[in-house]
C-alpha positions, 0 to 999 in steps of 0.5 A: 500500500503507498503512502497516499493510499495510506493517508486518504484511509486515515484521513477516512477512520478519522472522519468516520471516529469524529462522527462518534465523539459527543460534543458538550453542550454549551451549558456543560462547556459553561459551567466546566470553564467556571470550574477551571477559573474557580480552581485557578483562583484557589490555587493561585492564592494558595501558591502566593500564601506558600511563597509569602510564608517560605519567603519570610521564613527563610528571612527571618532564618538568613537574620537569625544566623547571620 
């Protein structure tokens, strides 16, 4: 089999597996997305909590041996 044979029955599978696949509706992409930010949000303040907690501890640690 030659190489365009090969690509034009891929291309074909691919066409015909997409037909199969079930899209979200808008309602689930809405409510996923907020999810998604939400998270972002909760874990972007906690990463800035840990930073600001290591930052100083390892201040005051640098102040305390020096």
């Amino acid at each position: 089999m030659n190489v365009w044979q090969r690509l034009k029955t891929f291309l074909r599978e691919v066409v015909v597996e997409t037909k199969k696949v079930t899209w979200p509706g808008r309602d689930e992409v809405v409510a996923t997305t907020v999810v998604v930010i939400a998270a972002s949000f909760i874990f972007g303040i906690f990463l800035y909590i840990c930073d600001l907690a290591f930052f100083r501890l390892v201040d005051w640690l640098i102040k305390f041996l020096s």
